[in-house]
C-alpha positions in Angstrom: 8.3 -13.9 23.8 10.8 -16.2 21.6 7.7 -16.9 19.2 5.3 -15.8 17.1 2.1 -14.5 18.5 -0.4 -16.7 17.5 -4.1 -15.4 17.1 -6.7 -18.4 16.3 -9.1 -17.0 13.7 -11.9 -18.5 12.6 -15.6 -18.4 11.5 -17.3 -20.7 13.8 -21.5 -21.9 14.2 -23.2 -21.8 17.2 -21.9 -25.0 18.6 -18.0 -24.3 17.9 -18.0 -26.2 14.6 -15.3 -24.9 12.2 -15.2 -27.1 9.1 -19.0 -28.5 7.2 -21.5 -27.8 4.8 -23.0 -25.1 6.4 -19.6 -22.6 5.9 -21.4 -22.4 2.4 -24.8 -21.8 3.1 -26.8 -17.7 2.8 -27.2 -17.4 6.6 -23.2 -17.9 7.0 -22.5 -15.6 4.3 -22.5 -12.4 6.4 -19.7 -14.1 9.1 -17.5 -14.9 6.4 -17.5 -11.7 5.0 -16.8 -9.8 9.0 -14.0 -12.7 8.7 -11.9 -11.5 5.7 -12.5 -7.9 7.0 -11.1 -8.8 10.2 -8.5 -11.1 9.0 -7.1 -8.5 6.4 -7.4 -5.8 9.6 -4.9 -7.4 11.9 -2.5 -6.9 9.3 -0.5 -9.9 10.4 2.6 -11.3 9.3 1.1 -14.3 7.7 -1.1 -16.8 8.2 -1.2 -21.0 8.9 -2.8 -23.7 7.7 -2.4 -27.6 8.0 -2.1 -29.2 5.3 -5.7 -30.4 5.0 -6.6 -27.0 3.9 -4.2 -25.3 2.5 -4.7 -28.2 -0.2 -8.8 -27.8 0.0 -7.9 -24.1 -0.3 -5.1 -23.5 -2.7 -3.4 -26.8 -4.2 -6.7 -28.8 -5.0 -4.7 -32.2 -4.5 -1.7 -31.5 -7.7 1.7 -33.1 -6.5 4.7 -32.8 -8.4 6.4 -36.0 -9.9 9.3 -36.3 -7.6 11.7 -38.5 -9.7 12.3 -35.9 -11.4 14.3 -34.4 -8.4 17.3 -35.1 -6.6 17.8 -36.5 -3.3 19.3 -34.0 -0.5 20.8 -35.7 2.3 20.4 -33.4 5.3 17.6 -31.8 7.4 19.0 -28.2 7.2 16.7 -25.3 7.3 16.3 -23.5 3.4 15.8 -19.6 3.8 15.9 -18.2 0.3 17.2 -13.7 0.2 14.0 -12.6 -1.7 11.4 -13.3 0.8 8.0 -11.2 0.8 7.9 -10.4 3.9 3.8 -11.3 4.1 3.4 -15.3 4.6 1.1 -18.5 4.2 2.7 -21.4 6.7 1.7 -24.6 5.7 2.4 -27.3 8.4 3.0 -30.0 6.4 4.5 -33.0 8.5 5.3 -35.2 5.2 5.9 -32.9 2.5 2.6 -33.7 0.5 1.4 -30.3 -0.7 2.2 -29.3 -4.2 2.7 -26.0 -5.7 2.6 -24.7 -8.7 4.1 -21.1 -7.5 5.8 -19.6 -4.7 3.4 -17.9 -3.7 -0.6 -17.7 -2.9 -2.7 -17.0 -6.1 -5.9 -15.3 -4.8 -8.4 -12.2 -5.3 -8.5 -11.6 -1.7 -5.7 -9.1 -0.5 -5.7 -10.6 2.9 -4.4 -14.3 1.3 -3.1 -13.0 -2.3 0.6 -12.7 -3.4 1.3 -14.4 0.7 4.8 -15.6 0.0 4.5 -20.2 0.7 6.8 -21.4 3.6 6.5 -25.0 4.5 6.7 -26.0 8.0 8.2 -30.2 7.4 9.6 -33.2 9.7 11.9 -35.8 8.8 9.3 -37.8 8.2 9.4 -35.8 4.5 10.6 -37.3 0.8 14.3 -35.2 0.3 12.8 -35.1 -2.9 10.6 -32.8 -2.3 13.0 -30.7 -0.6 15.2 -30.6 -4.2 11.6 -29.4 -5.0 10.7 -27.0 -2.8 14.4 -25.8 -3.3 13.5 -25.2 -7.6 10.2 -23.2 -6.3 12.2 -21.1 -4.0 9.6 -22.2 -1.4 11.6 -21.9 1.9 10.8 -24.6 4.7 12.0 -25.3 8.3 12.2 -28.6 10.4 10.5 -28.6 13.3 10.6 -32.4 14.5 11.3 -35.8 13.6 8.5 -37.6 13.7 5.6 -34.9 14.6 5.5 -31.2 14.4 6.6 -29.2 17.4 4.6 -26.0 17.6 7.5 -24.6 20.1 10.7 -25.2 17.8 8.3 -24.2 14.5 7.1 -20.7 16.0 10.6 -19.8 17.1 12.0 -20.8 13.7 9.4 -19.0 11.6 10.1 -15.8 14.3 13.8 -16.0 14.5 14.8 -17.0 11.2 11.8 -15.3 9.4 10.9 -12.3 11.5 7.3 -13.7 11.5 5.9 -12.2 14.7 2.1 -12.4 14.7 0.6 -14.7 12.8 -3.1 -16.0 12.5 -3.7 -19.2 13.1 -6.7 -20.2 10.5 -6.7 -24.3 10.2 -9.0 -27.1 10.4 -9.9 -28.9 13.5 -6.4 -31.0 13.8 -3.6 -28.0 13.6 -5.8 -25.8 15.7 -5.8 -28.3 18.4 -2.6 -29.1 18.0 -1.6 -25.2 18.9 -4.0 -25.7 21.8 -2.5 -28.4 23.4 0.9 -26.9 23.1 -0.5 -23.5 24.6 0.6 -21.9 21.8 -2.5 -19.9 20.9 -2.6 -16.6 22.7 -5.8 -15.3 21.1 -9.2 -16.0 19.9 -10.7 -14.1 16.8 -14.0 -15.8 16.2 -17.0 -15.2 13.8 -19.9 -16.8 15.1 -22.8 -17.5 12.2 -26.0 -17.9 13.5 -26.3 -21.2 12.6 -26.4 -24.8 13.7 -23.6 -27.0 12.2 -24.7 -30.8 11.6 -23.5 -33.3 13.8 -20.6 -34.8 11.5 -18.9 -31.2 10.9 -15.6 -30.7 12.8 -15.0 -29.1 15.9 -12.6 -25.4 16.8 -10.2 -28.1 18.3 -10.0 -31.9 17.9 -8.4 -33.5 21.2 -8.8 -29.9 23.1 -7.3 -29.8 26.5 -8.5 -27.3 29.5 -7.2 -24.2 29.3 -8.8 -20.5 30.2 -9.1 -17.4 28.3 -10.9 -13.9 29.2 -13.0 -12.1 27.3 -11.1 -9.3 25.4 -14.0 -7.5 23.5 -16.8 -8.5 21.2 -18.7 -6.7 18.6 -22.5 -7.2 16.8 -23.2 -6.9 13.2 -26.8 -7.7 12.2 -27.2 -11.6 13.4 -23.3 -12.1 13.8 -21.2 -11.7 16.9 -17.6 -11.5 16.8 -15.6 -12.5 20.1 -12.3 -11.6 21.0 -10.3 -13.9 24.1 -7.1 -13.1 25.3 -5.1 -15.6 27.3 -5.8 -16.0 30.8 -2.4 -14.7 32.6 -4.3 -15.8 36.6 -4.2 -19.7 35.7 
């Protein structure tokens, strides 16, 4: 394979919802703790998110001022020496995530110290690039208008060594991977619990495609289900 290995993990309800209300409610508190366990388990060599929430998650909408930044005039790749080796990929089509660091701030070990890459079009400010460049936050280009899962996961393997990643977005980077059959697993934590009808699906704009079931586990009211692939379609 001349990508990474993608693993979709998520916590999901009943009826495949991913993002809502109900993530945050007592009966869903058990499924989000079996997901960190399981997330920090794999021991993978990073994680992605779309934009959407890694800023929900880790940038809580603060963008830098970009005048303050030069304008670079090519689309070239920027791979800094004193990479960490453990990563958070944000696919970020236009550049509009801001950090503060280089690198994830968080308690939990399986998310904490993750070094930032940003996955970009040429759709993106140069600015921000000058930008990304002063917070030794490598990106790659992976399209001109749209992100292309295949070029992105053979640039974030070949140029990063990122092999196995999870994929842990919202509803519109997930299907994205789907309908590029790019996701080779599914990890996912189902709470026992009904999402309402507004909260946001495992995949927006899903098309068919089969997976068998690799093993699944029980822990008090929560199920964890593991798909591989189908290799007979």
């Amino acid at each position: 394979m001349n990508r990474s290995y993608i693993i979709c993990h998520m916590v999901t309800s009943i009826d495949g919802k991913v993002t809502g209300e109900f993530l945050s409610r007592p009966e869903c508190e058990k499924a989000t703790d079996i997901y960190y366990e399981i997330n920090r388990n794999y021991k993978a060599d990073g994680f992605i998110c779309g934009r959407v929430t890694m800023e929900s998650s880790f940038t809580n909408g603060w963008y830098p001022d970009l005048t303050q930044y030069k304008y670079i005039e090519t689309y070239d790749d920027f791979i800094p020496d004193n990479l960490s080796g453990f990563y958070a990929v944000a696919f970020d089509p236009k550049g509009k995530l801001g950090w503060k660091t280089n690198k994830i701030v968080d308690e939990d070990p399986g998310y904490g110290d993750a070094q930032i890459v940003e996955v970009l079009t040429q759709q993106v400010d140069r600015r921000y690039l000058s930008y990304l460049q002063s917070m030794d936050i490598p990106y790659v280009f992976a399209g001109e208008n749209e992100i292309d899962i295949k070029i992105a996961l053979e640039k974030l393997r070949n140029l990063m060594g990122m092999n196995f990643l999870l994929l842990e977005g919202g509803s519109v980077v997930n299907g994205y991977f789907q309908r590029a059959d790019a996701i080779d697993e599914l990890s996912l934590v189902v709470a026992p619990i009904i999402a309402d009808a507004d909260d946001k699906p495992l995949f927006i704009e899903s098309i068919a495609s089969y997976f068998e079931l690799k093993e699944s586990k029980q822990c008090d009211n929560v199920i964890w289900v593991n798909y591989v692939k189908s290799k007979n379609v």
